[in-house]
SEKE-140701 format. One record per residue (C-alpha): y, x, z; residue number from 1. Coordinates in nm, 2 decimals. Example, Ala and Ser with C-alpha at 12.3 -4.5 7.8 and 13.67 -1.06 7.14 Angstrom:
! residues 2
SITE      Y      X      Z keke
SITE  -0.45   1.23   0.78    1
SITE  -0.11   1.37   0.71    2
This chain:
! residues 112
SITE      Y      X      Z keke
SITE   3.18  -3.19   0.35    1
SITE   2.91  -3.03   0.52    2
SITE   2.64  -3.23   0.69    3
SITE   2.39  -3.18   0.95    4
SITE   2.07  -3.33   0.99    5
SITE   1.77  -3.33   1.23    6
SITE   1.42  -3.49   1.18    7
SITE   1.14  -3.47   1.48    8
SITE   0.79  -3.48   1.30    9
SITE   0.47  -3.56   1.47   10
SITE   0.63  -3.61   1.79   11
SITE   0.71  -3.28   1.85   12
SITE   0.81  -3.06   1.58   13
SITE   1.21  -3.04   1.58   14
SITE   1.36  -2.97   1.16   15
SITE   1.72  -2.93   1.11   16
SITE   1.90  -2.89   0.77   17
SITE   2.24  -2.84   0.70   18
SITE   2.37  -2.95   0.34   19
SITE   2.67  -2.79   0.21   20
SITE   2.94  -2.85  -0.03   21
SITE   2.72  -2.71  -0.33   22
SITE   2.50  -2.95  -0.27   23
SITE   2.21  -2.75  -0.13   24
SITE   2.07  -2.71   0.21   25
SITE   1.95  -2.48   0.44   26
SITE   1.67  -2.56   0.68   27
SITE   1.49  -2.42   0.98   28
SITE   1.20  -2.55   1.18   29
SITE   0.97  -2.46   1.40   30
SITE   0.61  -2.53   1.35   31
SITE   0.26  -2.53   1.56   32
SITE   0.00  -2.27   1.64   33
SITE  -0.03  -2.16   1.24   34
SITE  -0.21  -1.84   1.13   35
SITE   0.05  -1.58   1.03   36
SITE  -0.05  -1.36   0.78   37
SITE   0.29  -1.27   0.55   38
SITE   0.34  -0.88   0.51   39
SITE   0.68  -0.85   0.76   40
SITE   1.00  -0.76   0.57   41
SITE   1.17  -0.69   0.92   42
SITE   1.12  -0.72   1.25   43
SITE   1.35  -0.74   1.60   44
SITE   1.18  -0.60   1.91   45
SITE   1.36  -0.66   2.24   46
SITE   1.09  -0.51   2.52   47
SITE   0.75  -0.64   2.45   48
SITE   0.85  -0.91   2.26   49
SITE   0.85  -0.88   1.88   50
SITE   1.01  -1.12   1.61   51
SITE   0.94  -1.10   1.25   52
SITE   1.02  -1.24   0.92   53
SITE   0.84  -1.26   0.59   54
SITE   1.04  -1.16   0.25   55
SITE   1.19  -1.47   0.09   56
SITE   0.87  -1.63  -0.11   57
SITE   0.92  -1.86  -0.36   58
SITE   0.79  -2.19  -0.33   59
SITE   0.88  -2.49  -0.57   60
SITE   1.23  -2.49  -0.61   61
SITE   1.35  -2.33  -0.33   62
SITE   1.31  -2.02  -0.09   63
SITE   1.10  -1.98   0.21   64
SITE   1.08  -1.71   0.48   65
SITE   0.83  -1.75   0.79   66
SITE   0.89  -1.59   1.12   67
SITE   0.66  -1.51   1.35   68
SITE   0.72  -1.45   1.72   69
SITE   0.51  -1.17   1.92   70
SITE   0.47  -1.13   2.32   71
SITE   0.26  -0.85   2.42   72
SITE   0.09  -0.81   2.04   73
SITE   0.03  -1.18   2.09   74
SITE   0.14  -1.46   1.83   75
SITE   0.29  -1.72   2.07   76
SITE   0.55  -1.86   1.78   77
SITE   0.61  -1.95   1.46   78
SITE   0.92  -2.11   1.28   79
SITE   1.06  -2.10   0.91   80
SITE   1.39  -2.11   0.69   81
SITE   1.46  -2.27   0.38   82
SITE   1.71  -2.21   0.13   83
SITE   1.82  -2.34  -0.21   84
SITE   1.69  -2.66  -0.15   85
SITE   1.87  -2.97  -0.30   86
SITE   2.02  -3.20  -0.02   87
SITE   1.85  -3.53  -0.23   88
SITE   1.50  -3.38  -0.14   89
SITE   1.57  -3.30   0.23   90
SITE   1.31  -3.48   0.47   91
SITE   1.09  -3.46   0.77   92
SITE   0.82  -3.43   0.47   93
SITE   0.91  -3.07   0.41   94
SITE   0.73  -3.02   0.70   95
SITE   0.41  -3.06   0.54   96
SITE   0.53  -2.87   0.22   97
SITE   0.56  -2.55   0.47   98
SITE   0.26  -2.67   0.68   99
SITE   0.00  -2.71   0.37  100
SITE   0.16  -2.37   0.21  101
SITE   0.14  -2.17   0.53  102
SITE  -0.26  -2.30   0.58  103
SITE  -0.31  -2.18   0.21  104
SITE  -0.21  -1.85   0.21  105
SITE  -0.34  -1.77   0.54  106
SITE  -0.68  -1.90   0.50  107
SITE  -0.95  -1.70   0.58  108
SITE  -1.05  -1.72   0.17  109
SITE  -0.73  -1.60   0.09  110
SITE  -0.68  -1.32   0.39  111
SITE  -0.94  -1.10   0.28  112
């Protein structure tokens, strides 16, 4: 059966996974002002307004794609998808699993 759940982290930030009959889930969030610094894989543009995703990176046991939303060359939005993920380990806490990740990769030690 499948199940849906939604966690609110911080106060604000809004999570929601959905666990399937395979016992893995698929999750999307969005997150705060973040740095965005993947190499797009795609992108959607719809007038000035520009939505991209990241290839699916590999992090732990499961994957992870980050999107990044664009108005005007401006990065107003940023938001991610999980997959692969075992129901058992869904929390709010995989919040800060994406969070700490995103901050790593896109620090400005590691962007250059």
């Amino acid at each position: 059966m499948v199940q849906v759940a939604e966690y609110v982290v911080e106060e604000f930030v809004k999570i929601v996974a959905v666990c399937g009959d395979d016992g893995t889930a698929e999750i999307v969030g969005d997150l705060p002002a973040l740095p965005y610094c993947f190499p797009k894989s795609e992108c959607l543009h719809v007038g000035n307004v520009e939505v991209c995703w990241s290839e699916w990176l590999r992090l732990s046991d499961f994957l992870l794609r980050v999107e990044g939303s664009m108005v005007e060359g401006f990065l107003k939005a940023i938001s991610f998808h999980i997959k692969g993920i075992k129901c058992e380990e869904v929390s709010g806490d995989i919040y800060y699993v994406v969070r700490d990740h995103i901050l790593k990769e896109c620090s400005e030690d590691n962007s250059s």
